[in-house]
N, CA, C and O atoms as a GROMACS GRO file, in nm:
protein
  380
    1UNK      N    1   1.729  -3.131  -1.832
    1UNK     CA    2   1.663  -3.010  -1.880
    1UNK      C    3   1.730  -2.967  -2.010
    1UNK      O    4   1.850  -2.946  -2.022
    2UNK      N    5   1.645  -2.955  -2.100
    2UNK     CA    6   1.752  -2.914  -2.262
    2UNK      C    7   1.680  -2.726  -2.253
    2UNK      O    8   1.587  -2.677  -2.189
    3UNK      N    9   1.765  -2.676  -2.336
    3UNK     CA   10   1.744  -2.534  -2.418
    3UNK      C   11   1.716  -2.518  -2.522
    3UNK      O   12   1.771  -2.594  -2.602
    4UNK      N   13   1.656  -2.454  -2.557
    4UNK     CA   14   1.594  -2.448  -2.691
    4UNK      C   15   1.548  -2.274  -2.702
    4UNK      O   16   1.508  -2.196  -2.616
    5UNK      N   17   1.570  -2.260  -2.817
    5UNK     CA   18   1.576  -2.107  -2.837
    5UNK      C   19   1.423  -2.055  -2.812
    5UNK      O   20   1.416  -1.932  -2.821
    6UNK      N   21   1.288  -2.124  -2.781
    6UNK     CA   22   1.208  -2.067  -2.737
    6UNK      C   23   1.213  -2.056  -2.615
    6UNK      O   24   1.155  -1.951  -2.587
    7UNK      N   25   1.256  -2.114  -2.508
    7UNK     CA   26   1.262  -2.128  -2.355
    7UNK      C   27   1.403  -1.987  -2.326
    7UNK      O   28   1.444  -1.933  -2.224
    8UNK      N   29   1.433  -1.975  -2.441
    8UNK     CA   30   1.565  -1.829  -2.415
    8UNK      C   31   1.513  -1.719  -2.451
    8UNK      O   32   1.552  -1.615  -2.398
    9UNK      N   33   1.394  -1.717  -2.568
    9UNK     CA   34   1.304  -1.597  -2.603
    9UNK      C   35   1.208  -1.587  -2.474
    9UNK      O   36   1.119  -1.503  -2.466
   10UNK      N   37   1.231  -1.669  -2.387
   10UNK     CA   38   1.127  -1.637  -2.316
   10UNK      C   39   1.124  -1.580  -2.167
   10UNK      O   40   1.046  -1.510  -2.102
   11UNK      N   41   1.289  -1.665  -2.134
   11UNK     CA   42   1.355  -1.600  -2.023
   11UNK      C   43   1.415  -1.466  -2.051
   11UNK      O   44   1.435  -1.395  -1.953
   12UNK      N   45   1.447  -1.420  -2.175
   12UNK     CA   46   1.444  -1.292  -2.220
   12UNK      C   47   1.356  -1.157  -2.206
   12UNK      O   48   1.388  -1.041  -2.177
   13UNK      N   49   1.230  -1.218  -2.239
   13UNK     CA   50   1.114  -1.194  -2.205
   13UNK      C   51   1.049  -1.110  -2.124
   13UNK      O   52   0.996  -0.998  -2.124
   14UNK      N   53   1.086  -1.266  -2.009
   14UNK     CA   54   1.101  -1.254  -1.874
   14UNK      C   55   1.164  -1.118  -1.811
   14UNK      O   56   1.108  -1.028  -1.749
   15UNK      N   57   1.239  -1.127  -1.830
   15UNK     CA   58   1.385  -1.032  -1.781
   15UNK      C   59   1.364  -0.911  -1.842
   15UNK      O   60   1.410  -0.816  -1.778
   16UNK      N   61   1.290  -0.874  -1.982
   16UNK     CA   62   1.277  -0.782  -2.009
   16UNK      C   63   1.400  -0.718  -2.103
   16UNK      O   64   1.418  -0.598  -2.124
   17UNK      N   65   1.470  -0.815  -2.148
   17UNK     CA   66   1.593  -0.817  -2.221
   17UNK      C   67   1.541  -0.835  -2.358
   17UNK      O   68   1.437  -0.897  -2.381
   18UNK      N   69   1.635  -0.767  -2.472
   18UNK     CA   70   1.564  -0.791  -2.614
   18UNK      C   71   1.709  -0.871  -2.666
   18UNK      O   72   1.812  -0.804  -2.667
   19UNK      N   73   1.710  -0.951  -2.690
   19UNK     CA   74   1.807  -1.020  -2.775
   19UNK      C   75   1.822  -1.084  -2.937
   19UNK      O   76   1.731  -1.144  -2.995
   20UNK      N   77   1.923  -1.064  -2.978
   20UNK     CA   78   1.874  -1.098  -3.180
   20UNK      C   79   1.908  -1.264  -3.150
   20UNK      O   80   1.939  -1.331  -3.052
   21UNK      N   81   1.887  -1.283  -3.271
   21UNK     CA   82   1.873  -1.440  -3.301
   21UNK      C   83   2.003  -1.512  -3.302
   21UNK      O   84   2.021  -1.632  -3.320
   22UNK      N   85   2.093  -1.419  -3.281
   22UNK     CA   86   2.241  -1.475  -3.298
   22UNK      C   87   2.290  -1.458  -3.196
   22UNK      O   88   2.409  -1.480  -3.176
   23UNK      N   89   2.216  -1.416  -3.115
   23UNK     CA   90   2.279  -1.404  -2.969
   23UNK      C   91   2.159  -1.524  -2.854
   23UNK      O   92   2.175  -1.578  -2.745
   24UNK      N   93   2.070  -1.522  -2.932
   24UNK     CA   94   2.012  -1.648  -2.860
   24UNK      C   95   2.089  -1.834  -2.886
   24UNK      O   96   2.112  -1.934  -2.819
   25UNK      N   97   2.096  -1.802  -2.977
   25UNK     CA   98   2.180  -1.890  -3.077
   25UNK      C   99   2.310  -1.920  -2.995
   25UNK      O  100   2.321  -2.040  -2.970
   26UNK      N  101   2.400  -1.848  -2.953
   26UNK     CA  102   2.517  -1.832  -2.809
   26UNK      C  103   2.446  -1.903  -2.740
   26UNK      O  104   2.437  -2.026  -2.747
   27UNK      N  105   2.363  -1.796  -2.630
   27UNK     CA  106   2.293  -1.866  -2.526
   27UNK      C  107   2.268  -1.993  -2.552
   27UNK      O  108   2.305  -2.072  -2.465
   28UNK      N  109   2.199  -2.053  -2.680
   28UNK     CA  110   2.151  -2.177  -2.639
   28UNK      C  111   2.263  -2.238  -2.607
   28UNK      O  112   2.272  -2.306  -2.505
   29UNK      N  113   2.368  -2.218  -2.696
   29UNK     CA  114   2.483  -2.362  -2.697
   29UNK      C  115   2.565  -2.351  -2.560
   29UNK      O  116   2.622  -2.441  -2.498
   30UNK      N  117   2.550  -2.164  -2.519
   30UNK     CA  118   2.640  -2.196  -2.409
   30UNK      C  119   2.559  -2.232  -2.252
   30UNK      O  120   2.597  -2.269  -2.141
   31UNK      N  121   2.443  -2.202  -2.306
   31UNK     CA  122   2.356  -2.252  -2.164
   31UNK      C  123   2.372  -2.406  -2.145
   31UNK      O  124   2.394  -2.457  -2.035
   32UNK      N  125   2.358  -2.489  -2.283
   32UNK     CA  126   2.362  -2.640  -2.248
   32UNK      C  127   2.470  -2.690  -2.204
   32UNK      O  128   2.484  -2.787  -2.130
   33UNK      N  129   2.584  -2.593  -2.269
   33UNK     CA  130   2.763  -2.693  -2.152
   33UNK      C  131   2.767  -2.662  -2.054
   33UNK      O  132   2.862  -2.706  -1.989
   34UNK      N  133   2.665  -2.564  -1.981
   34UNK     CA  134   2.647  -2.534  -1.807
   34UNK      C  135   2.577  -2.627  -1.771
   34UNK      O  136   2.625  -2.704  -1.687
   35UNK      N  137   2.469  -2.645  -1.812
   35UNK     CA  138   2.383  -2.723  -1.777
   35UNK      C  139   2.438  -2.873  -1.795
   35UNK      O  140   2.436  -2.975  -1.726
   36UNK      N  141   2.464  -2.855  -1.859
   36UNK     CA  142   2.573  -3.048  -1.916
   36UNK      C  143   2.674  -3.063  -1.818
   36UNK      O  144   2.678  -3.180  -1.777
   37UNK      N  145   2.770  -2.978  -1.756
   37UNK     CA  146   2.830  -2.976  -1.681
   37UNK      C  147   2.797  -2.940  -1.534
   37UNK      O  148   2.890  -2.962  -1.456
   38UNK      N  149   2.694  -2.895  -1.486
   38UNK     CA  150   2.646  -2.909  -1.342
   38UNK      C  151   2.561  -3.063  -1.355
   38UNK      O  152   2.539  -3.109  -1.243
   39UNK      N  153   2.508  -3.150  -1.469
   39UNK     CA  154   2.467  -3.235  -1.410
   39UNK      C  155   2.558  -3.351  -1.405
   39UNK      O  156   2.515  -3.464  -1.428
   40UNK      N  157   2.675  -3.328  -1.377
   40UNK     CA  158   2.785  -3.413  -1.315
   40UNK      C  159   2.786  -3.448  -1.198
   40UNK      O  160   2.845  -3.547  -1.155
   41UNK      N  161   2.692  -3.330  -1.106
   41UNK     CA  162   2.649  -3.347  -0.994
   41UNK      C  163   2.525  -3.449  -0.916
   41UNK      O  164   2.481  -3.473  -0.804
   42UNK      N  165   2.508  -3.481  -1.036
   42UNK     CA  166   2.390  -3.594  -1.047
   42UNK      C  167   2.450  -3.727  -1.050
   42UNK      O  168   2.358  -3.808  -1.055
   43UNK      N  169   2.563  -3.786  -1.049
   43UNK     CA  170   2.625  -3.884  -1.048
   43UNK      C  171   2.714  -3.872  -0.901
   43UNK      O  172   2.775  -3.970  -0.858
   44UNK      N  173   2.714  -3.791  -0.857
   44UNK     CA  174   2.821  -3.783  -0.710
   44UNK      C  175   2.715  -3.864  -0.594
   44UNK      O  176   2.607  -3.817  -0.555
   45UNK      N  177   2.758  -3.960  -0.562
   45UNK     CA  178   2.748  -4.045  -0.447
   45UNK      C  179   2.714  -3.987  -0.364
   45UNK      O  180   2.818  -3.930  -0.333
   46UNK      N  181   2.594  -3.933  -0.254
   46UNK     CA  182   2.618  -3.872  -0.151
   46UNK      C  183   2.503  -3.894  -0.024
   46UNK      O  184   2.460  -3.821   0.065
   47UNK      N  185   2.470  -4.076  -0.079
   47UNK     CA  186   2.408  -4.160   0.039
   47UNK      C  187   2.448  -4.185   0.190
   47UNK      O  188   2.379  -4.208   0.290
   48UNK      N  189   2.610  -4.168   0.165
   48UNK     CA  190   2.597  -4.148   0.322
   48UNK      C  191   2.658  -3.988   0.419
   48UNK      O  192   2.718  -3.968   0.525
   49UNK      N  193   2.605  -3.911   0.321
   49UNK     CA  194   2.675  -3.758   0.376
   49UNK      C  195   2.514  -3.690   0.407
   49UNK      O  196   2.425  -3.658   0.329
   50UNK      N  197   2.524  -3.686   0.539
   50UNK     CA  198   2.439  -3.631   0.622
   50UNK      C  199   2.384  -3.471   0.552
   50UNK      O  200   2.453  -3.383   0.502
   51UNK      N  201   2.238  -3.477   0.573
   51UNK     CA  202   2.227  -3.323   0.481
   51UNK      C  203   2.284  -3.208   0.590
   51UNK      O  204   2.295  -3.208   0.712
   52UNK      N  205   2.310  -3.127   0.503
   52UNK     CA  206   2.381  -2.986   0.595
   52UNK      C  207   2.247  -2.906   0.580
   52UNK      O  208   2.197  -2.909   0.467
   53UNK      N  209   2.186  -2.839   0.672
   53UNK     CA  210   2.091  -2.732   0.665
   53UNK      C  211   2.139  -2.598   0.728
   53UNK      O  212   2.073  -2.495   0.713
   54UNK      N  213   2.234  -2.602   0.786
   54UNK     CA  214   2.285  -2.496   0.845
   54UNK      C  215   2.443  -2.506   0.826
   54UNK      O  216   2.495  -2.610   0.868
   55UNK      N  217   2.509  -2.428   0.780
   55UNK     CA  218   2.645  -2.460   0.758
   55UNK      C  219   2.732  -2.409   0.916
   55UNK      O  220   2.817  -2.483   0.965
   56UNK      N  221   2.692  -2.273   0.979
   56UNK     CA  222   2.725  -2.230   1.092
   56UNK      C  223   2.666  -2.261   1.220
   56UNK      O  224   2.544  -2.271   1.208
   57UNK      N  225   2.699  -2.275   1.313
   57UNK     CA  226   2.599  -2.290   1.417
   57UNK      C  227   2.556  -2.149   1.459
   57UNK      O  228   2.622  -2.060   1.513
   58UNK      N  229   2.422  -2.151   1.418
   58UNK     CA  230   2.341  -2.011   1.453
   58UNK      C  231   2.218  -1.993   1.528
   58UNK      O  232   2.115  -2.044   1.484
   59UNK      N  233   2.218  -1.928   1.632
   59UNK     CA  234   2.111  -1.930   1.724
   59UNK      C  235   2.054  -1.725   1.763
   59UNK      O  236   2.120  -1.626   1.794
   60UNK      N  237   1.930  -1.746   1.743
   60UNK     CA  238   1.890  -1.598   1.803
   60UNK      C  239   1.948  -1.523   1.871
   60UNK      O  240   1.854  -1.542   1.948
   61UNK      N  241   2.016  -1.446   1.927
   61UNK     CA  242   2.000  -1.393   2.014
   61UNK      C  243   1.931  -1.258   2.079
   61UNK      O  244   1.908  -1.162   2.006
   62UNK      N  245   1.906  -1.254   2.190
   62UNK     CA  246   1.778  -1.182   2.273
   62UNK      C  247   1.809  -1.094   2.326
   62UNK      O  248   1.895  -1.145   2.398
   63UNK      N  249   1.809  -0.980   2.355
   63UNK     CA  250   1.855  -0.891   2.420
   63UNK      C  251   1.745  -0.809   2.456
   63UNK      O  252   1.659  -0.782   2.373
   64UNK      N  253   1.740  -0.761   2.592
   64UNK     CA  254   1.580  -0.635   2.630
   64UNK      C  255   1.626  -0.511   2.588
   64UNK      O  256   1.736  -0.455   2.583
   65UNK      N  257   1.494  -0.479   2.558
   65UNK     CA  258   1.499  -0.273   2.461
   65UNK      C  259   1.568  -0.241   2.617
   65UNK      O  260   1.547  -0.284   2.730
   66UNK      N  261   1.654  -0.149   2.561
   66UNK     CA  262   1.665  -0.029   2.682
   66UNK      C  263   1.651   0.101   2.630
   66UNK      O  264   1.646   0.129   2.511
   67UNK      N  265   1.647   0.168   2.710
   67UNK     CA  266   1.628   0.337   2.670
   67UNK      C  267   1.762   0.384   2.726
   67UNK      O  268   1.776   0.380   2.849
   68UNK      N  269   1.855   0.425   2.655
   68UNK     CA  270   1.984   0.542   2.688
   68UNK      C  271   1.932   0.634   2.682
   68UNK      O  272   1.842   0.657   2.602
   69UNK      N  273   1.983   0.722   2.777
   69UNK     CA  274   1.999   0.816   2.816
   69UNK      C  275   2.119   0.911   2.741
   69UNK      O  276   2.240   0.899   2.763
   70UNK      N  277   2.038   1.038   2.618
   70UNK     CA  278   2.091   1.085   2.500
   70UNK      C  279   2.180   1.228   2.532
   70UNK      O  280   2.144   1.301   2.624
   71UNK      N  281   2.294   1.260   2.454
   71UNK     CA  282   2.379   1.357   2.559
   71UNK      C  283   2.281   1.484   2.442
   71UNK      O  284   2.262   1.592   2.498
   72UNK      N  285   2.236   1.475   2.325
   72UNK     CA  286   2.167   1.596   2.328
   72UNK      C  287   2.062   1.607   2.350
   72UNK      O  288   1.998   1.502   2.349
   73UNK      N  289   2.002   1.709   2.376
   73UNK     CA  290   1.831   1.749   2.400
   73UNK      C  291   1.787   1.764   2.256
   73UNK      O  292   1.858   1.772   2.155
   74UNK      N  293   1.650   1.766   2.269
   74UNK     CA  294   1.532   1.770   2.144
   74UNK      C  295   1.567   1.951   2.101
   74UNK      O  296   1.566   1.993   1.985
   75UNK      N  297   1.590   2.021   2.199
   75UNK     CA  298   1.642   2.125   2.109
   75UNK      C  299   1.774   2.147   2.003
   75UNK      O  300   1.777   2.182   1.885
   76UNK      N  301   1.860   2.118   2.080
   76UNK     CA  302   1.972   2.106   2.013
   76UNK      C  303   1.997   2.062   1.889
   76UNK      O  304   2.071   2.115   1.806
   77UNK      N  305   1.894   1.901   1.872
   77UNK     CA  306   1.890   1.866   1.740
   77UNK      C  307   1.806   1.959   1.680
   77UNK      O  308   1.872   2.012   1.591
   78UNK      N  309   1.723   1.995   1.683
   78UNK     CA  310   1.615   2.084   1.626
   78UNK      C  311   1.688   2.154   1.567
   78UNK      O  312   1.648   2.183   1.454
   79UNK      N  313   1.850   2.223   1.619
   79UNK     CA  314   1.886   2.341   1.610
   79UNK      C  315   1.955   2.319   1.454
   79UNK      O  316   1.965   2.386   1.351
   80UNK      N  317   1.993   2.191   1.499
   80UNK     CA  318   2.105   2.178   1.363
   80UNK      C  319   2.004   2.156   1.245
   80UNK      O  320   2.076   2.168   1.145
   81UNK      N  321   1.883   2.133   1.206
   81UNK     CA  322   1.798   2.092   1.078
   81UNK      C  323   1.831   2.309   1.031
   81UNK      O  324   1.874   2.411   1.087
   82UNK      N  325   1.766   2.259   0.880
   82UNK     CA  326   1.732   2.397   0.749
   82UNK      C  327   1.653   2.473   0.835
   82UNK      O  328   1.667   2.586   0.880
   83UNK      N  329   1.500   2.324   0.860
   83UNK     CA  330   1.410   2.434   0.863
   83UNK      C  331   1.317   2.328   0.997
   83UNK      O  332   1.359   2.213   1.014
   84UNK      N  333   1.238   2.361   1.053
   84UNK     CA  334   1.132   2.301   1.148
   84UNK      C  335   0.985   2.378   1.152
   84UNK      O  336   0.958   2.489   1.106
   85UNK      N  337   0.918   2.304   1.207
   85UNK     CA  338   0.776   2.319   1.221
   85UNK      C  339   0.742   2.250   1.306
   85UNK      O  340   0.791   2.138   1.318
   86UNK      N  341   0.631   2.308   1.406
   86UNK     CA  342   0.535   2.239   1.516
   86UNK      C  343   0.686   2.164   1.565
   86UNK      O  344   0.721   2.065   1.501
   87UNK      N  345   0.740   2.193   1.635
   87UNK     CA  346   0.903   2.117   1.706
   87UNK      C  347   0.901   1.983   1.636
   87UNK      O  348   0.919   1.883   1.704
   88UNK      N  349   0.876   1.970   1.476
   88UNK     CA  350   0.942   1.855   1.375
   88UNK      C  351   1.064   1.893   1.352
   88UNK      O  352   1.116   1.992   1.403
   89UNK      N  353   1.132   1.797   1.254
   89UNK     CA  354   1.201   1.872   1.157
   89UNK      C  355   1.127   1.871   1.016
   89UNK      O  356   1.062   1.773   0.979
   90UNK      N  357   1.140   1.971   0.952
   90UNK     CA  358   1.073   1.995   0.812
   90UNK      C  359   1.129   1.925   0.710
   90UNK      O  360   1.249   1.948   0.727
   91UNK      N  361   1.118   1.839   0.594
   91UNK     CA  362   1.182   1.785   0.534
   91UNK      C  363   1.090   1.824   0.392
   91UNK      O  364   0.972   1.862   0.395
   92UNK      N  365   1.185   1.803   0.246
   92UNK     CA  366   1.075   1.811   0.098
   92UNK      C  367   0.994   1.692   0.110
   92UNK      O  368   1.010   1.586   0.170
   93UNK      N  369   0.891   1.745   0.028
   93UNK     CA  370   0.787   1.639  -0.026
   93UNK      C  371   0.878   1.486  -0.088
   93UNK      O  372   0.979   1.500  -0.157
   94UNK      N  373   0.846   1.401  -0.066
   94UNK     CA  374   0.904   1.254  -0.154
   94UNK      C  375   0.825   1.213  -0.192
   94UNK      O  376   0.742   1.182  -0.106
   95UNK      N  377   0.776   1.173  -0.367
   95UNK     CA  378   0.677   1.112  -0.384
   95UNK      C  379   0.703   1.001  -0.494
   95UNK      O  380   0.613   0.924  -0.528
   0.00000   0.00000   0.00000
């Protein structure tokens, strides 16, 4: 994959980033010794290393809803809100 200062005006773009010409100019040269240097990884041998798809052993686990049994009542909380209505609590508009 090469860089080229239109593919950086464009991921710029993208991103919504405004960058001058001398700073794309950076990017290009320093995007290509990343890129030049991760494809070193393209030469690593790794025909007989089994693919990893899961690094942890991870499995669901299931548990049934229960309902606890709450040490305050619906008043009590009520009590602590500003303000309530119709036994809500009242909260501002969010829009």
């Amino acid at each position: 994959m090469s860089v080229d200062m239109e593919s950086i005006q464009h991921l710029a773009s993208l991103s919504n980033f405004s960058i001058s010409e001398k700073q794309t100019e950076s990017l290009e040269k320093d995007l290509s010794e990343i890129l030049k240097y991760i494809s070193q990884l393209d030469k690593v041998d790794v025909s007989e290393v089994e693919p990893t798809y899961q690094v942890f052993e991870m499995e669901n686990v299931w548990r049934d809803d229960e309902i606890l049994e709450q040490e305050a009542t619906r008043e009590e909380l009520l009590a602590l809100t500003k303000e309530q209505k119709d036994n809500q609590i009242k909260v501002p508009k969010v829009l």
